[in-house]
GUGU-9977 format. One record per residue (C-alpha): x, y, z. Coordinates in steps of 0.1 Angstrom, whole numbers. Each point is the difference from the previous one (the first is absolute). Layout:
# residues N
       u       v       w
       X       Y       Z
...
***
This chain:
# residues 842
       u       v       w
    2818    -372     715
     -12      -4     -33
      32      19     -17
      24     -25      22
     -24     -27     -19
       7      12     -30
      37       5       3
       6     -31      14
     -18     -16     -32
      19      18     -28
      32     -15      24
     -14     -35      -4
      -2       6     -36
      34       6      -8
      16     -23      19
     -26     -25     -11
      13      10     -35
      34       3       7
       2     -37      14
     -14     -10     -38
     -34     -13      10
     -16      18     -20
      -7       5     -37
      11      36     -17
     -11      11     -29
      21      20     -22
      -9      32      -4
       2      -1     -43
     -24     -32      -1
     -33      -3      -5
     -29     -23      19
     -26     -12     -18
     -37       9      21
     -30     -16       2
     -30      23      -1
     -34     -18      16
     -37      16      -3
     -29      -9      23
     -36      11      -4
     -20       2      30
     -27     -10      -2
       1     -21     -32
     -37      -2      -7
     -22      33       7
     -34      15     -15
       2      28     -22
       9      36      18
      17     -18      30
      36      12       7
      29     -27      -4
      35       2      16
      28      -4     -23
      29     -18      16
      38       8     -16
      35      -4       1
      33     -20       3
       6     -27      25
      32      19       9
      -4      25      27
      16      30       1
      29      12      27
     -27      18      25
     -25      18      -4
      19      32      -5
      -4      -4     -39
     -18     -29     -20
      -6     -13     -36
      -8      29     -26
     -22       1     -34
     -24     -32       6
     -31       2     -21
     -27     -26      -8
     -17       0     -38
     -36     -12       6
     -19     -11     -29
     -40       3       3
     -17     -27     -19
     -10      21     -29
      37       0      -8
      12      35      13
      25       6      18
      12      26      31
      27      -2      23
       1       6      38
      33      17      13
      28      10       6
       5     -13      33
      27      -4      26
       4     -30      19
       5      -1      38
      28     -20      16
     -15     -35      -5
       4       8     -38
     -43       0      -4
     -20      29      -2
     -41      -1     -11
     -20      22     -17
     -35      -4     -13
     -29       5     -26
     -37      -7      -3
     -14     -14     -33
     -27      12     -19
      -5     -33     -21
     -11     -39       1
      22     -24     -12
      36      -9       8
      30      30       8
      37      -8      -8
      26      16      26
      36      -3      -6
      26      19      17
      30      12     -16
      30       9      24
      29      25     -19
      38      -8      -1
      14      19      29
      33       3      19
       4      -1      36
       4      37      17
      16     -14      33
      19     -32       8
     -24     -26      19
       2     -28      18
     -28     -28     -12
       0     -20      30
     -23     -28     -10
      20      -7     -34
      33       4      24
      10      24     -30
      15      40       3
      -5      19     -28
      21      32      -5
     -14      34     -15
      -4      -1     -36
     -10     -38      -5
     -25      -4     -29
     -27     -14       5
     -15     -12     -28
     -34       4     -23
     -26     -22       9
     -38      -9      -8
     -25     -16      24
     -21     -27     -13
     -39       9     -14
     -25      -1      30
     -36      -3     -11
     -31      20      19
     -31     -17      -6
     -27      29       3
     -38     -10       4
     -32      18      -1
     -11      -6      35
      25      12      27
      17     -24      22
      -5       1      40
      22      22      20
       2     -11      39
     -37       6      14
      -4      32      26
      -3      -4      33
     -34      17      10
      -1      29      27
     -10     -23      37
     -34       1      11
       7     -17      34
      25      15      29
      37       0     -16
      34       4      18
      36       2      -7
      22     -12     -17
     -19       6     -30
      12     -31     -29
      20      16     -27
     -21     -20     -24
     -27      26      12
      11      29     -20
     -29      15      -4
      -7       5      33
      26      32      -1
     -28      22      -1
     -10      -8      35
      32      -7      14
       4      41       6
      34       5      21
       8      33      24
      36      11      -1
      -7      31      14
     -22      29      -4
     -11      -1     -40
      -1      34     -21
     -35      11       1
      -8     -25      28
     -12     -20     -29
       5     -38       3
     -12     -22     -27
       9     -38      -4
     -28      -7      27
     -37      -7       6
      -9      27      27
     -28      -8      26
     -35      10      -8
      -8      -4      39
      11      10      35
       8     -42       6
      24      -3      26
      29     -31      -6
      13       4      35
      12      28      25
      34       3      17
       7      22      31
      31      25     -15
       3      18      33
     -21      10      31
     -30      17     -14
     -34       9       9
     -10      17      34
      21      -1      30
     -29      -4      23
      -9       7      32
      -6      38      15
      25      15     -22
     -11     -21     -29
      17      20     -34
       9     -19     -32
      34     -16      -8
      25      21     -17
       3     -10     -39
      26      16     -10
     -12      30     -15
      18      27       0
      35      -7      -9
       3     -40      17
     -20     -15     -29
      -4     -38       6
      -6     -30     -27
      26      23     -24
      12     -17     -31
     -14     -28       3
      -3     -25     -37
     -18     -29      -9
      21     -23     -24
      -8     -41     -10
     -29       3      23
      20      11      34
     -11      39      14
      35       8      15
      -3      31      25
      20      15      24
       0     -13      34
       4      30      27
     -17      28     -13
      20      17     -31
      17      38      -9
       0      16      34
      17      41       0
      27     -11      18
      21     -30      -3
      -1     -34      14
      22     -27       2
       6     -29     -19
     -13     -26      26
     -35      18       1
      -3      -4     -38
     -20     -31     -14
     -17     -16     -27
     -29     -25       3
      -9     -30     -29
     -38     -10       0
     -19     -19     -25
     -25      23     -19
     -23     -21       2
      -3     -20      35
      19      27      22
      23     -27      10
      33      16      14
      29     -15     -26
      30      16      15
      12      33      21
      35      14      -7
      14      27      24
      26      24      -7
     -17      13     -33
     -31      12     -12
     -12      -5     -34
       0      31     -23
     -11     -12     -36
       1     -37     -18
      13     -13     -31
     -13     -22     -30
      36      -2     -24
      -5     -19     -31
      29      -6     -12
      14     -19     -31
      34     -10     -11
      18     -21     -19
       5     -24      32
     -38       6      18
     -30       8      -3
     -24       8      27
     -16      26      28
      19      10      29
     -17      15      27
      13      22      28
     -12      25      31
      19      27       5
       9      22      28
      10      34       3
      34      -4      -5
       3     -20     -30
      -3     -35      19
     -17     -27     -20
     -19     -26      18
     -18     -35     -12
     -32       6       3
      -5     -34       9
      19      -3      32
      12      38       7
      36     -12      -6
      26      28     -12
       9     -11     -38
      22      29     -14
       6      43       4
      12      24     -21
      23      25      16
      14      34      -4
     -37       5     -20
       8      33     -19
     -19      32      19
     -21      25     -21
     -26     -19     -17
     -28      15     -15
     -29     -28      -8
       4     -39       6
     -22     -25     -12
      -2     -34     -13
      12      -9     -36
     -15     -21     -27
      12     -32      18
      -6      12      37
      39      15       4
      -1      31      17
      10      25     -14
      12      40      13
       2      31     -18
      27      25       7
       1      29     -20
      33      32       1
     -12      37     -12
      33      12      -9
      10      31       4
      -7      33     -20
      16      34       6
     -24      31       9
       9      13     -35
     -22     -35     -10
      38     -18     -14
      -1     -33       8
      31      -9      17
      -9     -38      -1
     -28     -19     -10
     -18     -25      24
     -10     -40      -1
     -27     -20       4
       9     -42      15
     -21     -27       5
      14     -22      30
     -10     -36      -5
      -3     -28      26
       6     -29     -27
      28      15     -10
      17      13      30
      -8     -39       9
      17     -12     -31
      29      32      -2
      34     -16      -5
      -5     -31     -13
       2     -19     -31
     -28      -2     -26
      -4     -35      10
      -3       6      34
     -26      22       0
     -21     -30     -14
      -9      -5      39
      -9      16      26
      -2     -12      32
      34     -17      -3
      12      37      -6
     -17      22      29
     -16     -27      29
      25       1      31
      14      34     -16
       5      37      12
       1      14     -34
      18      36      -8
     -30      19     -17
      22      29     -11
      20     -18     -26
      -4      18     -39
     -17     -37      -7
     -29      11      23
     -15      23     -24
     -14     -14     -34
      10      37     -18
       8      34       7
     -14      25     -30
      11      43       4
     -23      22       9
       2      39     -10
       9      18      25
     -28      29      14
     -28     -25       8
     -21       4      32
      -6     -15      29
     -31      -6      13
     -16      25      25
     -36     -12       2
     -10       5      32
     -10     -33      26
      22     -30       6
      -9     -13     -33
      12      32     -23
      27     -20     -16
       7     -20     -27
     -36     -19     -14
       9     -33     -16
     -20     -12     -26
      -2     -33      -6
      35      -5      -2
       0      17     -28
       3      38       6
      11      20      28
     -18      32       6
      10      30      18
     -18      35       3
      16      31      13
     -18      35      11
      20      31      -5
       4      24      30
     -30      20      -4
     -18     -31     -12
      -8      18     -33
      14     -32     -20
       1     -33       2
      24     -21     -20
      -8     -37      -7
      24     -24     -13
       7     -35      -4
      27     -24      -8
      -1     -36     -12
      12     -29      23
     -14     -30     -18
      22     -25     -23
     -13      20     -34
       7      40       9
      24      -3      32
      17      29       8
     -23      22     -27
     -20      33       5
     -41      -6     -11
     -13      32       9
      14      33      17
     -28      24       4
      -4      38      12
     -37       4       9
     -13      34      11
     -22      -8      36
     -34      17       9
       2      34      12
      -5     -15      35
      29     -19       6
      23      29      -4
     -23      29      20
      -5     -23      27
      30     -21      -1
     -21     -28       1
       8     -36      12
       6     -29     -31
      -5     -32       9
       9     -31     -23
     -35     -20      -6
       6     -31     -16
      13     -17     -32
     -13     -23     -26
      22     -29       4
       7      -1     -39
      16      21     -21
     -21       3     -37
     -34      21       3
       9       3      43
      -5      30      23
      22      18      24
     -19      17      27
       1      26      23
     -20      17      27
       1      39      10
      -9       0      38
     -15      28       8
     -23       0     -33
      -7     -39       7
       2      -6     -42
      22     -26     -17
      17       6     -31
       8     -25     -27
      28       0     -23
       9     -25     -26
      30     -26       3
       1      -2     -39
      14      34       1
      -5      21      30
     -30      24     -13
     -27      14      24
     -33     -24      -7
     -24      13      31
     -10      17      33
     -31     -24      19
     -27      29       2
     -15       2      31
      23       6      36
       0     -35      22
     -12       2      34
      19      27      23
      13     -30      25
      16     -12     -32
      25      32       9
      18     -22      28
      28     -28      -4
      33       7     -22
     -10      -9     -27
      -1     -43      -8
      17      -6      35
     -39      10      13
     -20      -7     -31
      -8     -29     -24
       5       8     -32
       5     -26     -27
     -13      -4     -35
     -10     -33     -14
     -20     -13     -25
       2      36     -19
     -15      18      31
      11      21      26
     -12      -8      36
      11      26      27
     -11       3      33
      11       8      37
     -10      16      31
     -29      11     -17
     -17     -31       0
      -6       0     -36
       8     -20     -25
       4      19     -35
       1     -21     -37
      13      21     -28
       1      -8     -36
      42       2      -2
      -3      11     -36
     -22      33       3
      -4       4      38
     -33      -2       2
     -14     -12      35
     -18     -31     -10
     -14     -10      41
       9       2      32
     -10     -19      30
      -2      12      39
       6     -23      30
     -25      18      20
       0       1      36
     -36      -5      14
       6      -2      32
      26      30       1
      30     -19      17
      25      19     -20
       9      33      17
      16      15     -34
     -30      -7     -23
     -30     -15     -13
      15     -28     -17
      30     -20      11
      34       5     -14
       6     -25     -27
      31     -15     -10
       6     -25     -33
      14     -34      11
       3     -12     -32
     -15      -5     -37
      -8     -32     -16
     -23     -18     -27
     -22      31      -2
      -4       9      35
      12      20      25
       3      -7      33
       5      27      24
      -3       8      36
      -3      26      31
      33      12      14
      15      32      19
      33      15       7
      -2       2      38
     -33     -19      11
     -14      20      30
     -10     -30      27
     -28     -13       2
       1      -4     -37
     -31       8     -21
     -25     -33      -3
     -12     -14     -30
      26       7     -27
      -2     -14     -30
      19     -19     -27
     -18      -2     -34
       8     -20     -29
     -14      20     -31
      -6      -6     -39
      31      23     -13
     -22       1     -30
     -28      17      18
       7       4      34
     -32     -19      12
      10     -23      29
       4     -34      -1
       6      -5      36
       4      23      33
       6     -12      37
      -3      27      29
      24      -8      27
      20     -19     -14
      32       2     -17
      11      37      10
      30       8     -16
      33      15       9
      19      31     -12
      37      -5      13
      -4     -41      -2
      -2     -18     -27
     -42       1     -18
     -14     -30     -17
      22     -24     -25
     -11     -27     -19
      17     -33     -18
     -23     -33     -14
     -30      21       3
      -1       0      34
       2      33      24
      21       8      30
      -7      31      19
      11      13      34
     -36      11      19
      11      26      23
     -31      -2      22
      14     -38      12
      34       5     -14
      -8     -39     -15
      13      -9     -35
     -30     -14     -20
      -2     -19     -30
     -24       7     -25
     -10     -20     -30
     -21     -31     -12
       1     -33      24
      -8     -34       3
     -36     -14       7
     -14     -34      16
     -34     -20      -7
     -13     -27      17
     -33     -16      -8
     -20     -27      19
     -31     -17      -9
     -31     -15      22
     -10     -23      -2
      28     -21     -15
     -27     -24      -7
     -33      10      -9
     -31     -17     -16
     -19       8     -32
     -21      28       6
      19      17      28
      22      29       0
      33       7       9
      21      31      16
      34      11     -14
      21      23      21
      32      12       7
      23      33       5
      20      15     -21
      33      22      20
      29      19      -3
      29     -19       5
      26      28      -7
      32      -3      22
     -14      29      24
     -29     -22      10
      23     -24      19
      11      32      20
      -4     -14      33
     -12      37       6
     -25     -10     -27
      -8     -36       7
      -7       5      36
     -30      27     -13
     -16     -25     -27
       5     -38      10
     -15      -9     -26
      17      22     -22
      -5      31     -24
     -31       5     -22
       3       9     -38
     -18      28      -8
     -12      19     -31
      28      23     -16
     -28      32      12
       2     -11      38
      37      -5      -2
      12      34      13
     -22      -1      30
       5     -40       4
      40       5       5
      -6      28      25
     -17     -26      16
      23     -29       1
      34      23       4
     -11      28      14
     -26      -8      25
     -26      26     -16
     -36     -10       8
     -12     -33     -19
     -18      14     -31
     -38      -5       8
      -8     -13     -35
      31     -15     -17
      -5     -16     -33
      12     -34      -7
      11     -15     -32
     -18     -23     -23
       1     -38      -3
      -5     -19     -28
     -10     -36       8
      -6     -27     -26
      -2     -36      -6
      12     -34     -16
     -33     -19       0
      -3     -36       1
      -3       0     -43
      33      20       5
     -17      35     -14
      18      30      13
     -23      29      10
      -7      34      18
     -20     -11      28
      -6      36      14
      24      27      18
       2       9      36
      17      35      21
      22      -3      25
     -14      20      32
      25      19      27
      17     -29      16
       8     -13     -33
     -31     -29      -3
     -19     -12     -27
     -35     -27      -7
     -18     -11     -28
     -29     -23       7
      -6     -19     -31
     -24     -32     -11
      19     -26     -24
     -16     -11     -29
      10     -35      -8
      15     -25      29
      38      -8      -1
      29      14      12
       7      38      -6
      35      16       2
      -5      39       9
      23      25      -5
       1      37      13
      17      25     -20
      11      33      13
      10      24     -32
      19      18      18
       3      38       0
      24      31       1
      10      -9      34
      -3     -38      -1
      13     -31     -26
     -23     -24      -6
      -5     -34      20
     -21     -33      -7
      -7     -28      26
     -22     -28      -8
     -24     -28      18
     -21     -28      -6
     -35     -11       9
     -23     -29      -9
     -38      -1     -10
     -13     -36       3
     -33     -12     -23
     -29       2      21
     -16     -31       9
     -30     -16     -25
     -36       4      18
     -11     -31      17
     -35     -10     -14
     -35     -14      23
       2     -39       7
     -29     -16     -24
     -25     -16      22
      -1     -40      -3
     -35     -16      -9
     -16     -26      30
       0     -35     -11
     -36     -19       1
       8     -13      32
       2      37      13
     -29      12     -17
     -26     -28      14
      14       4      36
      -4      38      -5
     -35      -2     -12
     -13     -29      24
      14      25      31
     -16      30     -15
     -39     -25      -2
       6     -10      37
       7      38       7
     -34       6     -19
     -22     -28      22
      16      14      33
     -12      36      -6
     -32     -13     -16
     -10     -18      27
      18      24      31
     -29      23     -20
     -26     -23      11
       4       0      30
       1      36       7
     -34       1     -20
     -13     -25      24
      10      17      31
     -12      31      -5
     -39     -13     -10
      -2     -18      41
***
């Protein structure tokens, strides 16, 4: 399409110019130019970069070619002088470079732009003008452009700071700092190592989604619900991209075939579970971030891919593009600088038994971008998704590979044993390839370049004499893992039968070490990486298996630096004291890792557990028994925005894992209170993760979820998902609780803990009368962000005392009446006396 578009305009062109409507420069003239300079910014503090602006205001043709021999004289303000350039412009007729100052006071820039003739006729649309090959155009200067440089440095845009409250997606590209946590999963990384997130710290459950049928079947012949392992692995390939866990719908690689209608691929939001689309017809194999940036465009693409070289939007499942006739035989494919996959494909040539070489062989690098962009013109390939969207796009073409460098013939192959004997890729960098000779005497390690600096050449390409062992016992040579960096890494292998690794050096293929002491005997079992974890990261080697045991070595010397076990104390497991462990993944300094088998005999073995350890020390951070088993033919534990998504193959749920939302509420009584009395603040504080609303969930806890401490956390979310026994003593989390008084102080007024069902008190007396606003804080933890709720309560001033009434003197008037009754009373007892006197003497 685009080469129609660009025939069809260099048509328009000459018969624009043959009906004389445009100007045309003769080819012996000359055009005066007018060279500009821009300094951006114009004011900065000393040691802060500036961006130099230059050119003419002509553009050039295209961008095949541009402007040549630009440079920019700055003058410091102590009078001397350097000069920035040459430079080449692109096809606006600008190009930038920059410097950073070293002085205060005032810079001088002026460009300078060199007489130059045209190399190719061009059409300047804008000026309506056509310029044939070998126009001159003239010398010409800019005008002066002063920097003012200060002491103190001048603001750039303010960072955004890392949340502290529950965050979703889309994340606002003025955020770019938030790329550390912002971790995608395009498929399974090298090492298993996925940075860019903030990992959980607890077993905190976001939500759980049935993926099949799973736990028992009940009844009298009550077994558990196949899981897929061996050989029908379920949840396979799944990736988490812009916050959206994309998995495949009906189970995933089966032995035999299936067909197309039983294949599909489900959309759910990472963090609420909620079902955003399901696609049948394809299943999802890996995902894909593509930066890409072009004269035209500028931006990310992203794609899911199936296994047949299908893209898909990953925001609706649509089909975008394919690539067909995808050239067999590759070696390694991984991603590319800007997220382009790319595919090794390497010929040995042939060599005569005599050791002539009758021709060498070739290393390519096939190239999605440019197998995208193959056959059309420079400017063209500006864009993207006007070039590929709606396309099935030949993947074979010589375009599709970026370079094709000889290789001397009489290279090996690999011949490692195990599914994953071939080709190691380091970093994109190196390709590394070891090869035993027939009695296993030998081993010859090699590598060859396949990054932009040392394509297509040889690093290394040792002979190294093997222990005695390997050839008297023929043993078995397993490769162990890779340092996924070139300069100062390790290659590593493992010798079966003698359970050692060996570590050679990627700098130049030397022996370095043998790990001293055998691993434990059940480490014997699995081919090689296809049954064991082993990764390096952070400078260590961790390696364990069927053993149970989880081995740290120092990748430098070998030596064993810890190890931990994931003992069995109940003796479930019918192969060994601990359970079989298996590496889901590596990130921020832990590893998280769970209990898997290759053929689970039914009823599975209780209690398994997944650990999250310090890769630093191997002490744990968090464990949970019975929850979370993993899977060893479906797809183990991925993460993306620092948030978890396993298969548990005890319930064959999906589960989320990572830090949710809390609630507070807070209440006060009495709302109005007198001076002097006391008051009672209360309130909850809950989970209000997505999961909770589970009706599942909701119907269980009314009145919703408790928080609880990070340490009751693993047993809590048995609990709630699981229905494991209630934890007798759960703890809660702390509340802070404060106030605005009524002289509008802010202070602590005293904490309170959360008990089991997620309630809180704190019975407190005011100080001074007025109105109060109270406010609960909840911190928040590992497994919680913080929440705040406020209320409000009055005190009202206590009532003065009421004093005794002062007694009123009698008038006169009272006083004689008073004293005349009291004589009369006198006279009458007086005389009454008498009387009695008298009658008693007869």
């Amino acid at each position: 399409m685009n080469k129609k578009i660009t025939t069809l305009s260099m048509i328009l062109i000459l018969a624009i110019t043959a009906l004389g409507g445009l100007s045309i420069v003769n080819a012996q003239m000359t055009k005066a130019t007018y060279c500009f300079v821009g300094l951006i910014p114009d004011t900065v503090g000393v040691g802060q970069e500036v961006l130099v602006h230059m050119g003419i205001n002509t553009p050039t043709g295209g961008p095949e070619w541009g402007w040549t021999g630009l440079t920019a004289t700055v003058t410091r303000p102590d009078g001397t002088t350097f000069t920035l350039g040459p430079k080449t412009t692109d096809a606006t007729g600008g190009t930038g470079t920059s410097f950073t100052p070293n002085q205060v006071g005032t810079y001088k820039v002026q460009v300078h732009f060199p007489e130059q003739e045209v190399p190719v006729s061009f059409m300047n649309f804008e000026g309506g003008q056509f310029y044939p090959a070998g126009t001159i155009f003239e010398a010409s200067d800019s005008w002066i452009e002063e920097l003012i440089v200060t002491e103190e440095p001048i603001d750039y845009y303010p960072a955004n700071p890392l949340p502290n409250e529950f965050w979703s997606r889309p994340v606002d590209q003025n955020f770019r700092e938030w790329s550390v946590i912002t971790g995608n999963w395009y498929q399974r990384p090298p090492n298993e190592v996925a940075e860019h997130n903030d990992p959980p710290e607890t077993a905190h459950i976001l939500w759980a989604k049935p993926l099949t049928a799973g736990g028992i079947s009940g009844g009298a012949n009550s077994g558990g619900m196949e899981d897929g392992d061996a050989y029908e692995g379920k949840f396979q390939s799944s990736v988490i991209m812009n916050g959206v866990l994309f998995y495949r719908t009906y189970g995933g690689v089966r032995l035999s075939g299936y067909s197309e209608n039983e294949k599909g691929t489900t959309a759910v939001d990472l963090r609420t579970g909620e079902v955003l689309w399901q696609r049948t017809g394809w299943e999802v194999s890996f995902g894909q971030h593509l930066y890409f940036s072009g004269i035209n465009y500028h931006g990310v693409y992203d794609y899911l891919w199936d296994g047949s070289w299908n893209a898909y939007d990953p925001a609706t499942g649509a089909w975008v593009f394919a690539f067909e006739d995808m050239p067999g035989g590759s070696v390694s494919q991984w991603f590319g600088p800007s997220g382009e996959i790319l595919r090794a494909h390497i010929n040995y040539g042939e060599v005569a038994d005599n050791g002539t070489i009758i021709r060498d062989g070739w290393i390519a690098l096939w190239n999605s971008t440019a197998s995208g962009n193959a056959g059309l013109s420079m400017n063209a390939k500006g864009s993207w998704g006007n070039n590929v969207h709606g396309e099935y796009i030949n993947a074979s073409t010589p375009e599709s590979f970026t370079w094709n460098m000889t290789l001397t013939a009489g290279l090996p192959s690999p011949n490692l044993s195990g599914f994953f004997g071939g080709y190691q890729n380091i970093g994109g960098e190196l390709l590394v390839c070891a090869n035993l000779n027939s009695d296993r005497s030998v081993m010859r390690l090699w590598a060859v370049g396949v990054g932009e600096n040392n394509a297509g050449q040889i690093k290394f390409d040792r002979n190294w004499n093997t222990p005695s062992p390997w050839s008297e016992d023929l043993l078995t040579i397993h490769w162990t893992a890779s340092t996924d960096y070139v300069d100062g890494g390790v290659w590593v292998c493992w010798a079966k039968e003698l359970r050692l690794h060996y570590g050679f050096s990627l700098d130049n293929g030397e022996y370095m070490w043998t790990t001293a002491e055998p691993e434990h005997y059940l480490q014997i079992y699995g081919w090689g990486a296809v049954e064991h974890s082993w990764h390096i990261a952070y400078d260590k080697l961790y390696t364990t298996g069927v053993s149970g045991i989880l081995y740290c070595y120092d990748i430098f010397t070998g030596n064993l630096l810890w190890t931990y076990a994931s003992e069995d104390p109940y003796s479930e497991y019918l192969f060994g004291n601990n359970f079989w462990n298996w590496i889901s993944f590596i990130s921020d300094g832990k590893i998280y890792m769970g209990h898997t088998e290759h053929s689970a005999i039914d009823p599975k073995p209780r209690g398994a557990p997944f650990v999250c350890l310090d890769a630093e020390t191997g002490e744990v951070i968090w464990k949970t028994e019975g929850m979370f088993r993993s899977t060893r033919w479906g797809g183990r534990g991925l993460i993306g925005d620092g948030i978890m998504a396993t298969m548990d193959t005890y319930d064959q749920q999906i589960y989320a894992v990572g830090k949710g939302p809390s609630d507070i509420t807070i209440q006060a009584a009495p709302k109005v209170s007198v001076e002097g009395g006391s008051v009672v603040i209360e309130g909850t504080v809950l989970d209000i993760s997505a999961g909770t609303a589970d009706p599942r969930i909701a119907a269980r806890f009314p009145d919703g979820v408790a928080c609880v401490a990070d340490e009751s956390m693993s047993e809590w979310m048995e609990y709630v998902y699981k229905l494991f026994p209630r934890p007798t003593d759960p703890v809660g989390v702390e509340v802070t609780i404060d106030v605005v008084d009524a002289n509008g102080n802010y202070r602590n007024i005293g904490t309170a803990t959360t008990d089991s069902n997620g309630f809180y008190s704190l019975h407190w007396t005011p100080d001074i009368y007025g109105k109060y606003t109270v406010i609960a804080h909840f911190t928040g933890t590992e497994a919680y962000y913080p929440s705040v709720a406020e209320t409000a309560f009055a005190v009202d001033q206590a009532p003065e005392a009421t004093p005794p009434p002062e007694q009123t003197p009698a008038p006169p008037t009272d006083t004689y009446v008073l004293g005349f009754g009291i004589a009369i009373l006198a006279a009458v007892i007086i005389i009454g006396v008498l009387i009695l006197l008298k009658v008693n003497k007869k």
